[in-house]
VOKEVEX-382266 format. One record per residue: chain; residue number from 0; x, y, z of N, C-alpha, C, O in turn; residue in three letters. Coordinates in steps of 0.05 Angstrom, whole numbers, plus 5000, padded with zeros to 4 digits. Layout:
N
<"A", NUM, <X, Y, Z>, <X, Y, Z>, <X, Y, Z>, <X, Y, Z>, "ALA">
...
This chain:
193
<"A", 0, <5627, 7978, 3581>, <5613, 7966, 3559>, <5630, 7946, 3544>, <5618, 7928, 3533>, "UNK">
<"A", 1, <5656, 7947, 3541>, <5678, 7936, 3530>, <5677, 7911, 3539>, <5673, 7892, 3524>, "UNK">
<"A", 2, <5680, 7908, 3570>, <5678, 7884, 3580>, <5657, 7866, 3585>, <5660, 7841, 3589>, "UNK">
<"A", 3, <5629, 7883, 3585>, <5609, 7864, 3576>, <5617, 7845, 3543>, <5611, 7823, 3533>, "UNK">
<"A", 4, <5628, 7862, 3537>, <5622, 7852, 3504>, <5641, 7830, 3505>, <5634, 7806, 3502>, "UNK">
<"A", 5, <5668, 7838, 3510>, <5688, 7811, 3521>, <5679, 7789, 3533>, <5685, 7767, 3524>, "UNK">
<"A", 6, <5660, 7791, 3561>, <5653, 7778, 3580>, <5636, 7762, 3557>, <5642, 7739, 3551>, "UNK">
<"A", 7, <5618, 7775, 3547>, <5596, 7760, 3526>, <5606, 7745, 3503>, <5592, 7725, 3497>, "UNK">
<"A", 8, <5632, 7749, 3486>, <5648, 7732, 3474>, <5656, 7704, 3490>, <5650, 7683, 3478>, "UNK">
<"A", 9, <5665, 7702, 3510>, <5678, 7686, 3524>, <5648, 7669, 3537>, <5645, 7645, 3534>, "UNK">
<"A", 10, <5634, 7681, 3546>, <5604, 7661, 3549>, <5605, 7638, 3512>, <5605, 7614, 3510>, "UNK">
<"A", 11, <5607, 7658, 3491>, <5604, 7649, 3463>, <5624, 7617, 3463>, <5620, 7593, 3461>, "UNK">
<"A", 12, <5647, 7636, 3467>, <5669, 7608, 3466>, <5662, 7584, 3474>, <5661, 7562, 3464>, "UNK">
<"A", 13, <5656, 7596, 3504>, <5649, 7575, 3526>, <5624, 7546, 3515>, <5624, 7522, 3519>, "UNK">
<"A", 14, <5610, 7562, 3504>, <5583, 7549, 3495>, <5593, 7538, 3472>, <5581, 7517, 3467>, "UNK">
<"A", 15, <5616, 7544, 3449>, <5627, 7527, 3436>, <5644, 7498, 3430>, <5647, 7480, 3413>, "UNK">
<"A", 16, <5655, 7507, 3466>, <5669, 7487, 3468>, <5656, 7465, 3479>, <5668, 7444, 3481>, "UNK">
<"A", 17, <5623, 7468, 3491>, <5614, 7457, 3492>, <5601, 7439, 3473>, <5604, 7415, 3471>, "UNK">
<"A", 18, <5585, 7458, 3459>, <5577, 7436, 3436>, <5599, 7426, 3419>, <5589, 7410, 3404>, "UNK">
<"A", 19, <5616, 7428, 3416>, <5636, 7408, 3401>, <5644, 7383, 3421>, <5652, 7363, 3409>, "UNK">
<"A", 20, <5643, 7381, 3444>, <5650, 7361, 3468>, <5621, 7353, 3465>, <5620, 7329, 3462>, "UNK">
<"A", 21, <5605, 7362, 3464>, <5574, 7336, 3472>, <5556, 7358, 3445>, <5544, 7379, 3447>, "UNK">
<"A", 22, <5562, 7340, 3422>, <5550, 7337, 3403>, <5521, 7343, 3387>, <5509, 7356, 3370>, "UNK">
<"A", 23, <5519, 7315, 3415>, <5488, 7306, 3416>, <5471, 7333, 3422>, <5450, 7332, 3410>, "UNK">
<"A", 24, <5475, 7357, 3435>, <5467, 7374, 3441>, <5464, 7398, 3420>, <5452, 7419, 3423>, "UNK">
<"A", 25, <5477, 7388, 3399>, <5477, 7412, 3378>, <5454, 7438, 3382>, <5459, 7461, 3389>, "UNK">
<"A", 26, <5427, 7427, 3374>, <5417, 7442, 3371>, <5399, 7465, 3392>, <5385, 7485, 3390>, "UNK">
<"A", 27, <5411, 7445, 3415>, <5405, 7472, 3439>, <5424, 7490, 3444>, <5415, 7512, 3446>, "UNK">
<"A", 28, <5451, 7489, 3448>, <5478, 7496, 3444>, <5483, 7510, 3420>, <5505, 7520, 3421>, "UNK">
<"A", 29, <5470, 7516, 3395>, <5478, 7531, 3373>, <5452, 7552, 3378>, <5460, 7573, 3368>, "UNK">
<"A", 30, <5434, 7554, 3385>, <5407, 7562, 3401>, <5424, 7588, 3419>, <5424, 7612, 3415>, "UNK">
<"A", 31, <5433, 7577, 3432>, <5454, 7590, 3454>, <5459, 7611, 3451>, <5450, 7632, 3459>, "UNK">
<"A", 32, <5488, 7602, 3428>, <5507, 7613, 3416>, <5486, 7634, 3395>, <5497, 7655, 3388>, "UNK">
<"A", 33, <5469, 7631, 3389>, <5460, 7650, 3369>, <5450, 7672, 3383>, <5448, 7694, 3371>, "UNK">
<"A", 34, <5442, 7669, 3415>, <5425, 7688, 3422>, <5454, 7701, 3440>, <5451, 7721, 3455>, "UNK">
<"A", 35, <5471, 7692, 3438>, <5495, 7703, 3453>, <5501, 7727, 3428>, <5496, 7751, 3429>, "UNK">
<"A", 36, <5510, 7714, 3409>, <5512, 7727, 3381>, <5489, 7753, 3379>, <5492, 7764, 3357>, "UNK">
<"A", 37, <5478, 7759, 3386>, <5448, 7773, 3383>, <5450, 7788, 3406>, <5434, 7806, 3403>, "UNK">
<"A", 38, <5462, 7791, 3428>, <5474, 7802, 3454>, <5489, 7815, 3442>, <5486, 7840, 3441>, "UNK">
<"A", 39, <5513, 7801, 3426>, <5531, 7821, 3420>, <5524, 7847, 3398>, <5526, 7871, 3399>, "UNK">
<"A", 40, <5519, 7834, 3386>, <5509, 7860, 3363>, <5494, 7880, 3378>, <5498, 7904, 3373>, "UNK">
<"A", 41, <5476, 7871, 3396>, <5463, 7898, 3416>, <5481, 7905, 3431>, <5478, 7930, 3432>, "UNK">
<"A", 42, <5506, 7896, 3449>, <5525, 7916, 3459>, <5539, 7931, 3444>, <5548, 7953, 3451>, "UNK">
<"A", 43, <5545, 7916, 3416>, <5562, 7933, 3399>, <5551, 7958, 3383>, <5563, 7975, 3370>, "UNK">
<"A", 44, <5524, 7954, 3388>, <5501, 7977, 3369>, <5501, 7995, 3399>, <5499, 8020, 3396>, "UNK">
<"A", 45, <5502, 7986, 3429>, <5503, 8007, 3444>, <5529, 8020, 3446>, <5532, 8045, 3446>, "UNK">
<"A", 46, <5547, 8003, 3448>, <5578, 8026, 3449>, <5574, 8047, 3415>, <5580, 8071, 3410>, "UNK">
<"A", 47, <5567, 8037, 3406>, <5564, 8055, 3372>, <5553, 8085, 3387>, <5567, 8105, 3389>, "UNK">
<"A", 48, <5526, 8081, 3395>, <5508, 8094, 3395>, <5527, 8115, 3420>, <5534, 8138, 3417>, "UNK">
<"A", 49, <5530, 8099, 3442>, <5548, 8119, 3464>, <5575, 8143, 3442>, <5577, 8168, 3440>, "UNK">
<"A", 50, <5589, 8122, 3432>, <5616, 8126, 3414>, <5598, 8157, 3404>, <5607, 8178, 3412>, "UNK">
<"A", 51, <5577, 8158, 3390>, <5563, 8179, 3382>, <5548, 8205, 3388>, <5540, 8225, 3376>, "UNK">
<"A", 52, <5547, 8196, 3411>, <5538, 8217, 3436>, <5559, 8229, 3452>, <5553, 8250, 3464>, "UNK">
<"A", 53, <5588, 8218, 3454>, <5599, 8227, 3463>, <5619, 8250, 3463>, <5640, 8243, 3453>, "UNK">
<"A", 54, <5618, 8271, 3470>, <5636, 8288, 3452>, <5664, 8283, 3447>, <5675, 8280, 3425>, "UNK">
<"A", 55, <5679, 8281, 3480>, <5711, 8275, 3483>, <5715, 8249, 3497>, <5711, 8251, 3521>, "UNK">
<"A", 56, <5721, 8225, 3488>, <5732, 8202, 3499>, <5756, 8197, 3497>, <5774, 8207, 3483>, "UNK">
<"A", 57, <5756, 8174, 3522>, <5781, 8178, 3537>, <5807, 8179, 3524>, <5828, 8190, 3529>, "UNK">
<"A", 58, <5796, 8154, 3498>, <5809, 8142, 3483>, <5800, 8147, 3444>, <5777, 8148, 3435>, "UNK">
<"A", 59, <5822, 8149, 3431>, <5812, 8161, 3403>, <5792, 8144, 3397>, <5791, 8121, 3404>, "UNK">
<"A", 60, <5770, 8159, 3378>, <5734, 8151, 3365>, <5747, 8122, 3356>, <5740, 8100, 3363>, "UNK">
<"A", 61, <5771, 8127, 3337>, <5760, 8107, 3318>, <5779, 8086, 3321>, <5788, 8074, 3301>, "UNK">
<"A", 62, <5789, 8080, 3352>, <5805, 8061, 3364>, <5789, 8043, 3380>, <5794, 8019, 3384>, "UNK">
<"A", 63, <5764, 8064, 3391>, <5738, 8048, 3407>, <5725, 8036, 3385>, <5715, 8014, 3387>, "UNK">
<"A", 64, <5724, 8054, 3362>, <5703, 8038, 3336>, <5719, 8015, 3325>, <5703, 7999, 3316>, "UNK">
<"A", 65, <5748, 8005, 3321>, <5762, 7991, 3312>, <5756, 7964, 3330>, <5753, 7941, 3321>, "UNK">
<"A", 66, <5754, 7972, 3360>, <5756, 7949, 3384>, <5731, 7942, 3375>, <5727, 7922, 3361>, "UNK">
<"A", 67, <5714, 7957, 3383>, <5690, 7944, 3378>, <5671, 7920, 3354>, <5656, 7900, 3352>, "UNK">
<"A", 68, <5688, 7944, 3338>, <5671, 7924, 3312>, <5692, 7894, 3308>, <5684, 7874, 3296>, "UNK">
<"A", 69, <5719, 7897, 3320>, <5722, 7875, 3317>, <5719, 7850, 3340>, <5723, 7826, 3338>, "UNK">
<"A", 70, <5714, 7862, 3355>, <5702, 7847, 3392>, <5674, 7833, 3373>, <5675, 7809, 3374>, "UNK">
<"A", 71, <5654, 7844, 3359>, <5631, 7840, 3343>, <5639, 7813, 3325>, <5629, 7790, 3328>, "UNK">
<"A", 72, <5661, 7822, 3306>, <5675, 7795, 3289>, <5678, 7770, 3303>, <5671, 7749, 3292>, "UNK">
<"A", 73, <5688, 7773, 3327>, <5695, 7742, 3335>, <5664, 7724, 3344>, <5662, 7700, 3339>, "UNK">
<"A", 74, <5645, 7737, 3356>, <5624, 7726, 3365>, <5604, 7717, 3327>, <5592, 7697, 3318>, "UNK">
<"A", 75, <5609, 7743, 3318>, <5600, 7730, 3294>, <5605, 7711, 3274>, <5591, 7702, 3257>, "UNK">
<"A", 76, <5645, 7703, 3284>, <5647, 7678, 3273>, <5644, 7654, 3288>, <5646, 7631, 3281>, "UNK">
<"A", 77, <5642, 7660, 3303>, <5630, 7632, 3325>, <5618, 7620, 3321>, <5620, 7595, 3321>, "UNK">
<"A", 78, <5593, 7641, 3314>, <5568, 7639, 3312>, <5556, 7619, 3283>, <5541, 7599, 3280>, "UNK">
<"A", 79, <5581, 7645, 3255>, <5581, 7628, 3234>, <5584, 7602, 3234>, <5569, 7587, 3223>, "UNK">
<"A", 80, <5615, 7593, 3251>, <5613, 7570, 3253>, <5598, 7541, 3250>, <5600, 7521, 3236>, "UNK">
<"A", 81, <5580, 7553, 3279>, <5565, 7540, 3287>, <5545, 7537, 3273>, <5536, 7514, 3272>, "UNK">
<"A", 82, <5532, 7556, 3259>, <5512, 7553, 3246>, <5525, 7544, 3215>, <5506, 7541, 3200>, "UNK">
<"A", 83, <5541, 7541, 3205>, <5555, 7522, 3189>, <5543, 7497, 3195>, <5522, 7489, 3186>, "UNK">
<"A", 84, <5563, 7481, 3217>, <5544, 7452, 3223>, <5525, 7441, 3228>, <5521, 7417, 3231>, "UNK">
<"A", 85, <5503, 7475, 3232>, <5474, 7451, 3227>, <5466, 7457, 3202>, <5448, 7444, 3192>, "UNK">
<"A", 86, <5477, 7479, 3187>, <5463, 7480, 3157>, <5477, 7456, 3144>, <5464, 7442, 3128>, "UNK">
<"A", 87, <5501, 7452, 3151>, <5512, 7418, 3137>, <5496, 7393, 3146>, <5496, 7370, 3137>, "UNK">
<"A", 88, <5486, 7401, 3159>, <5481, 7378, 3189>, <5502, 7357, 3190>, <5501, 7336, 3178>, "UNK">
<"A", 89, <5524, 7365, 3206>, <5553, 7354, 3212>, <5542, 7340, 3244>, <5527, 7350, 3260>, "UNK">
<"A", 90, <5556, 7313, 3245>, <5534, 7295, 3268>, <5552, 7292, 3284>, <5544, 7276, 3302>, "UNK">
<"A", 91, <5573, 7299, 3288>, <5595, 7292, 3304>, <5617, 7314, 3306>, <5623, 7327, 3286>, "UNK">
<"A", 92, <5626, 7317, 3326>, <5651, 7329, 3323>, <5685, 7321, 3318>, <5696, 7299, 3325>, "UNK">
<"A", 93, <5697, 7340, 3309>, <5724, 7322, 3306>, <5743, 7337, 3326>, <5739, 7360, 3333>, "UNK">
<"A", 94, <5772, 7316, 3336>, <5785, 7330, 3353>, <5799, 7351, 3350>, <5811, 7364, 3367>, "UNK">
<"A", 95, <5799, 7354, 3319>, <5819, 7383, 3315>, <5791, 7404, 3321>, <5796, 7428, 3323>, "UNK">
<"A", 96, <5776, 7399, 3323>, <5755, 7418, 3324>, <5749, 7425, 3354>, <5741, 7448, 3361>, "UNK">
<"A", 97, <5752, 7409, 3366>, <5753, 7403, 3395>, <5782, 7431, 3398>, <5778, 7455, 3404>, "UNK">
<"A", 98, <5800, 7423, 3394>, <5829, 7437, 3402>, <5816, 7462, 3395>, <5816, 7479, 3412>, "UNK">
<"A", 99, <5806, 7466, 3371>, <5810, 7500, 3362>, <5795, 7512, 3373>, <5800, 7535, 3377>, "UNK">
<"A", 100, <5770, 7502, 3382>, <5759, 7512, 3405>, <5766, 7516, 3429>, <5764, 7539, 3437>, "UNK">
<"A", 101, <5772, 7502, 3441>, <5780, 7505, 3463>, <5812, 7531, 3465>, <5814, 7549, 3480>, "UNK">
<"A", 102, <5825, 7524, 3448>, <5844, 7543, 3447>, <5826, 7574, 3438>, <5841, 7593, 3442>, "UNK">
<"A", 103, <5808, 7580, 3432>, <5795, 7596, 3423>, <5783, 7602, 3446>, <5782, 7625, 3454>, "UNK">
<"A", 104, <5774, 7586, 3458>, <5762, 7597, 3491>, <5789, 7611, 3508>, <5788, 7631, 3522>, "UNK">
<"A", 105, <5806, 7600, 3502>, <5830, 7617, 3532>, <5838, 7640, 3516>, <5843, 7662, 3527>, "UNK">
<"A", 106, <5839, 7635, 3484>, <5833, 7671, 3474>, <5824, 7690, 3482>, <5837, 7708, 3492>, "UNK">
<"A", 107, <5791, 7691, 3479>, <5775, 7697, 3490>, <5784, 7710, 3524>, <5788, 7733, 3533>, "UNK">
<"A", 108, <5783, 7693, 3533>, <5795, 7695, 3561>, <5807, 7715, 3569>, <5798, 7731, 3584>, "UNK">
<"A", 109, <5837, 7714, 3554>, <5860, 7733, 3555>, <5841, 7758, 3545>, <5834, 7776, 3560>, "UNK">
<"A", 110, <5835, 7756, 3524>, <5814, 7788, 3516>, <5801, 7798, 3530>, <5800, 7823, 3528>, "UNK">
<"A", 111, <5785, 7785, 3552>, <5765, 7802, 3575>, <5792, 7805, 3593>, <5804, 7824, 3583>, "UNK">
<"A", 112, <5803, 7797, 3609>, <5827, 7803, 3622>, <5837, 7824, 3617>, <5839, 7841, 3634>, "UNK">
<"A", 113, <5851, 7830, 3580>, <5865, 7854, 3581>, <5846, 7878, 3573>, <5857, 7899, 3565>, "UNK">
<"A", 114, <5813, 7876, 3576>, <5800, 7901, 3576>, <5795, 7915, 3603>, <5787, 7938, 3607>, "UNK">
<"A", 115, <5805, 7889, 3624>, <5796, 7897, 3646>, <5824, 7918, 3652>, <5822, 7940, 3662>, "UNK">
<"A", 116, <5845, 7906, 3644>, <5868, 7916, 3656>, <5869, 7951, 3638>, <5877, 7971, 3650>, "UNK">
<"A", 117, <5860, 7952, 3606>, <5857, 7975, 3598>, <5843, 7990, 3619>, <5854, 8010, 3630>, "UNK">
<"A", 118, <5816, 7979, 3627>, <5804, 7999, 3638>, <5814, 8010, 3661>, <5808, 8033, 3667>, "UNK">
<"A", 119, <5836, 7992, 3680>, <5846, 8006, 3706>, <5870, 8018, 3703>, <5881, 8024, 3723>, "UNK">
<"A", 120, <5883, 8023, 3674>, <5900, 8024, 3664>, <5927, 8017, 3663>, <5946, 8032, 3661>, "UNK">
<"A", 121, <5928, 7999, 3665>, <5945, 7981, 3674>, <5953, 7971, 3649>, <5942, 7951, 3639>, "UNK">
<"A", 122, <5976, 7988, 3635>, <5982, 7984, 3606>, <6001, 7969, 3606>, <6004, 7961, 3583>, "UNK">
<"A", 123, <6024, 7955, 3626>, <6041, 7942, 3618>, <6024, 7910, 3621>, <6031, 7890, 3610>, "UNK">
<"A", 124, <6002, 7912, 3638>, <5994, 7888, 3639>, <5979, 7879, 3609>, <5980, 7857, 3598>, "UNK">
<"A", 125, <5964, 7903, 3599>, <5956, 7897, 3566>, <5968, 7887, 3551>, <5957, 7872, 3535>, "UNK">
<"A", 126, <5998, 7891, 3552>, <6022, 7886, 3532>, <6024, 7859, 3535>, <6017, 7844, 3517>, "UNK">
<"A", 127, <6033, 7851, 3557>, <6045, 7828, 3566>, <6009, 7805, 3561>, <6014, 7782, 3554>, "UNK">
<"A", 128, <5988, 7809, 3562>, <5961, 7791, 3549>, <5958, 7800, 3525>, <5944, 7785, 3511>, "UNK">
<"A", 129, <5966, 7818, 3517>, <5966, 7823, 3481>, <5988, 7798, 3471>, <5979, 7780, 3458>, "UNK">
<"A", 130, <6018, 7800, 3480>, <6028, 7778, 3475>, <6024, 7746, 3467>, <6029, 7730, 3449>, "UNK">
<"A", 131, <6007, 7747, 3501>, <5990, 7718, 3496>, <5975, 7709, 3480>, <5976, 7686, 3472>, "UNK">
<"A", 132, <5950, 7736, 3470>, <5939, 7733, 3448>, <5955, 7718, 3435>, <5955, 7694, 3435>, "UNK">
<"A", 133, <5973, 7738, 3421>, <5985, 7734, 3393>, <5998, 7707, 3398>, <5997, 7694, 3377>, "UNK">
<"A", 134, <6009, 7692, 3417>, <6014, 7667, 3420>, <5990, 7648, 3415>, <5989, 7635, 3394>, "UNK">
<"A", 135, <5973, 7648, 3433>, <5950, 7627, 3421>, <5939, 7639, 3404>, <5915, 7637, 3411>, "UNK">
<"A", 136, <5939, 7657, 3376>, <5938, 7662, 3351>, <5951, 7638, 3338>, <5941, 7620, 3324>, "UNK">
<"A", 137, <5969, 7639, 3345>, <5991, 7624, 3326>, <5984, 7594, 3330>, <5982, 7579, 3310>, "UNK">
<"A", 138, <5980, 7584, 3357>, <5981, 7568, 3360>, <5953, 7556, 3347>, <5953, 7534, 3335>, "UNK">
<"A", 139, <5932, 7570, 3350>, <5907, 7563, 3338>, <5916, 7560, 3304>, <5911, 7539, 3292>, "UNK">
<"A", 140, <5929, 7581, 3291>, <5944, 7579, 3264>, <5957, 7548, 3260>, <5952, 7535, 3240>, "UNK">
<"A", 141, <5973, 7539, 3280>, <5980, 7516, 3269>, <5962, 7488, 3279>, <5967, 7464, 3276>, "UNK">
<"A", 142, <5945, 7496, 3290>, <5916, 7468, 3295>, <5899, 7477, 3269>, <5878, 7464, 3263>, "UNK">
<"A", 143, <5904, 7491, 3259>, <5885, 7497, 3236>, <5900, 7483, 3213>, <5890, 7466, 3198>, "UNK">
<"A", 144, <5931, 7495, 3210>, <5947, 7477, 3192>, <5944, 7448, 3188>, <5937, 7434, 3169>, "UNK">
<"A", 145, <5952, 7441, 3216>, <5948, 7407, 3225>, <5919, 7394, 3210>, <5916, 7376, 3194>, "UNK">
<"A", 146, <5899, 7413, 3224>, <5866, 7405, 3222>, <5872, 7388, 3185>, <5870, 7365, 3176>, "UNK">
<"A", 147, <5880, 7419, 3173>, <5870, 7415, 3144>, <5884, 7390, 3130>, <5877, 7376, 3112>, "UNK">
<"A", 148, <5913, 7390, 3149>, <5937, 7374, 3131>, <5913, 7345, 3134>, <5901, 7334, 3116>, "UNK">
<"A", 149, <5911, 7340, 3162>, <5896, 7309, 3163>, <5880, 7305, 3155>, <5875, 7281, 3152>, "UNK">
<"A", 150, <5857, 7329, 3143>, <5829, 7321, 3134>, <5836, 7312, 3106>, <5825, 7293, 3094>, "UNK">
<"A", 151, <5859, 7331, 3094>, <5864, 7320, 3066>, <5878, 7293, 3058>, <5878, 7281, 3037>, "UNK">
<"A", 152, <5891, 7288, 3089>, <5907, 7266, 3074>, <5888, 7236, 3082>, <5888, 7214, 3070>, "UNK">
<"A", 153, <5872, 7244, 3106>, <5859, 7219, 3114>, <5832, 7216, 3111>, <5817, 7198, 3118>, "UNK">
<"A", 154, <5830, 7235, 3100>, <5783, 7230, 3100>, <5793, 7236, 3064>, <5808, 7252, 3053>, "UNK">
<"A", 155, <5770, 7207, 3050>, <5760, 7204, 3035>, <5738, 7215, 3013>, <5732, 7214, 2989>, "UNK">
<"A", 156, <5729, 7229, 3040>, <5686, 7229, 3025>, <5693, 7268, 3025>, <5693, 7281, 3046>, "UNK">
<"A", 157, <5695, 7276, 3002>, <5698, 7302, 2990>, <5680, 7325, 3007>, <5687, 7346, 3017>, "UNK">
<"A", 158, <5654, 7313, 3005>, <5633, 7319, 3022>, <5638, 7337, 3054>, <5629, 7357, 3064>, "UNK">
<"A", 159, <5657, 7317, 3060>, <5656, 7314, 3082>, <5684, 7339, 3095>, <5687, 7354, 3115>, "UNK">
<"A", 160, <5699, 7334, 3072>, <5727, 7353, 3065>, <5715, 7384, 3066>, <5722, 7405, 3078>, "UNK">
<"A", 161, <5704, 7381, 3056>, <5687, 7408, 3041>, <5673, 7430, 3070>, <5680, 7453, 3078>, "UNK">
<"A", 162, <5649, 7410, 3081>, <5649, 7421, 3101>, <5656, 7430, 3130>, <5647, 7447, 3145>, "UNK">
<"A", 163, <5679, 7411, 3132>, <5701, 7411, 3155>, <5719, 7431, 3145>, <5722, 7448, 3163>, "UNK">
<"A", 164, <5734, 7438, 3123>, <5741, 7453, 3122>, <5735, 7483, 3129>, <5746, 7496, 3147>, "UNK">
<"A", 165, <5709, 7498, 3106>, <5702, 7504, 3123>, <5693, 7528, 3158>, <5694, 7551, 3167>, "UNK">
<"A", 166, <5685, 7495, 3165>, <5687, 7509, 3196>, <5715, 7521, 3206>, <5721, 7542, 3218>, "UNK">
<"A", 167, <5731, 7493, 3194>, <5763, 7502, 3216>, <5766, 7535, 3203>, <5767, 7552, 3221>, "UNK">
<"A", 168, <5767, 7545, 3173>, <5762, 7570, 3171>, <5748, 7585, 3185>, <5762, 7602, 3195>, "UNK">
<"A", 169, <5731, 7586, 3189>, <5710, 7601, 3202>, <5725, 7599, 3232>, <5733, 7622, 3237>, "UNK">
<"A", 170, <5731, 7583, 3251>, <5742, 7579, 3277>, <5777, 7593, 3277>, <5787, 7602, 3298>, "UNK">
<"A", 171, <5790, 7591, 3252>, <5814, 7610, 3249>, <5809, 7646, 3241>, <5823, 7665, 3247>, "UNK">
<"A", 172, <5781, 7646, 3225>, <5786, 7668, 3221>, <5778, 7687, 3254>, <5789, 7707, 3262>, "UNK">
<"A", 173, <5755, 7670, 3267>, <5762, 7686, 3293>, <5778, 7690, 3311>, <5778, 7710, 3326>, "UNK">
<"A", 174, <5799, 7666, 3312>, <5823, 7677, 3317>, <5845, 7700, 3318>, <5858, 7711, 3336>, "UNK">
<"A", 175, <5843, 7705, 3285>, <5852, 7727, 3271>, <5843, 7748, 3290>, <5856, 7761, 3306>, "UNK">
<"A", 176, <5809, 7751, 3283>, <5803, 7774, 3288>, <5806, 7782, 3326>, <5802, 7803, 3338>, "UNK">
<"A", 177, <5815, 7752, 3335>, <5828, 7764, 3370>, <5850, 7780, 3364>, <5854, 7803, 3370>, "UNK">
<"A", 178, <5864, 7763, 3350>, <5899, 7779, 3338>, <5891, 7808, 3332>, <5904, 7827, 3341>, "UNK">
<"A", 179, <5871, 7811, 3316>, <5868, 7844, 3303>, <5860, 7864, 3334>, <5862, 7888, 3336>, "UNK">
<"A", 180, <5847, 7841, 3360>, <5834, 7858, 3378>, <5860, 7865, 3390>, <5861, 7888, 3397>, "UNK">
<"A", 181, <5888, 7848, 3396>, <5901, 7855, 3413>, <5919, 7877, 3398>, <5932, 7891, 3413>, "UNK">
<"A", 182, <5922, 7883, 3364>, <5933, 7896, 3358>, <5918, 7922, 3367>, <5929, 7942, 3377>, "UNK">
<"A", 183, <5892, 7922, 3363>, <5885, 7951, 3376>, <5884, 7963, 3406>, <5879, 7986, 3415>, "UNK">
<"A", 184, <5889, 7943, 3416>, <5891, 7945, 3443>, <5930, 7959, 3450>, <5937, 7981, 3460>, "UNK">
<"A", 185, <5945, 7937, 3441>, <5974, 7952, 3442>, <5974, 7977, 3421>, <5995, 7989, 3419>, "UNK">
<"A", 186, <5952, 7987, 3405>, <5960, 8017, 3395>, <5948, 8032, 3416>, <5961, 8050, 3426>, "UNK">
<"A", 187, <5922, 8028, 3426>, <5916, 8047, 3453>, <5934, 8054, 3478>, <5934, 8073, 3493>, "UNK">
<"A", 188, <5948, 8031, 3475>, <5966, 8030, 3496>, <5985, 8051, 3486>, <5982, 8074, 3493>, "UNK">
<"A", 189, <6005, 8043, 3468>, <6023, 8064, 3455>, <6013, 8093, 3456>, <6028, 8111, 3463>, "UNK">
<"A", 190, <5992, 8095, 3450>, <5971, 8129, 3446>, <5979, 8142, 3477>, <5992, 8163, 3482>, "UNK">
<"A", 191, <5963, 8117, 3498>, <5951, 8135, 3517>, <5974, 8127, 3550>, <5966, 8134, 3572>, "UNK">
<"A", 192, <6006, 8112, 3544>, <6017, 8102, 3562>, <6034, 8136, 3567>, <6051, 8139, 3585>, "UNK">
């Protein structure tokens, strides 16, 4: 169930990085993303519902409930995102927006990877893609730095400040919440190596 939910984030990304590369498509592409978003909340309302039926898992309740609800966070800031720029109606994309996406897709990435490797248990391999996370964390952290330094020093129209900002928030805070997935992932590891 884990890795559907992963697999289904990384479809999310995927479809992000799209509509920020072809624009023009916004509103079929945020369409997408919303019903991807709407996937997830139903896998994450089914691992709940399993999580609750279950008596003894493999792994502690509220380490599966921690993964989960935050596997839930990243698709829902995606999602936010996205639905940010058509409630702005933002007509274009910019290239820092372009980067944090895309760096946000090989996030993603690494996250279905190290659920797969949890599940075969293959805990040194978790460690060593938890790492990665936390690298393109950072690295997304400083395209977010960059994003904001240029929007302030080089765009004029407040307007425009206002809602670019923002998104790049909304596209860092899901970042974060990969960072918070791989921290729970290296405590399962610690628990159950």
């Amino acid at each position: 169930m884990f890795d559907k939910a992963a697999l289904n984030i990384t479809r999310g990304a995927t479809l992000l990085v799209d509509l920020m590369e072809h624009f023009d498509r916004v509103g079929d592409l945020s369409k997408q993303i919303y019903e991807v978003e709407q996937e997830g909340d139903m896998l994450t309302h089914d691992i709940m519902k399993k999580l609750n039926k279950t008596f003894i898992t493999p792994i502690d309740r509220e380490d599966l409930y921690a993964l989960a609800s935050r596997l839930d966070d990243i698709i829902d800031l995606i999602w936010a995102a996205v639905d940010r720029m058509t409630v702005f109606k933002i007509k274009e994309s910019t290239k820092e927006a372009i980067s944090m996406s895309k760096d946000l897709l090989m996030t993603t990435e690494v996250i279905h990877k190290t659920i797969q490797k949890l599940k075969e248990k293959n805990y040194a391999h978790v460690q060593e893609f938890c790492i990665e996370i936390n690298r393109l964390e950072n690295m997304i952290d400083r395209d977010f730095r960059d994003a904001l330094g240029r929007l302030f020093e080089e765009v004029k129209d407040p307007i425009f400040i206002i809602k670019w900002k923002e998104v790049y928030e909304l596209l860092e805070d899901a970042s974060d919440r990969c960072e918070d997935v791989a921290n729970i992932l290296e405590a399962i590891v610690l628990k159950n190596a």
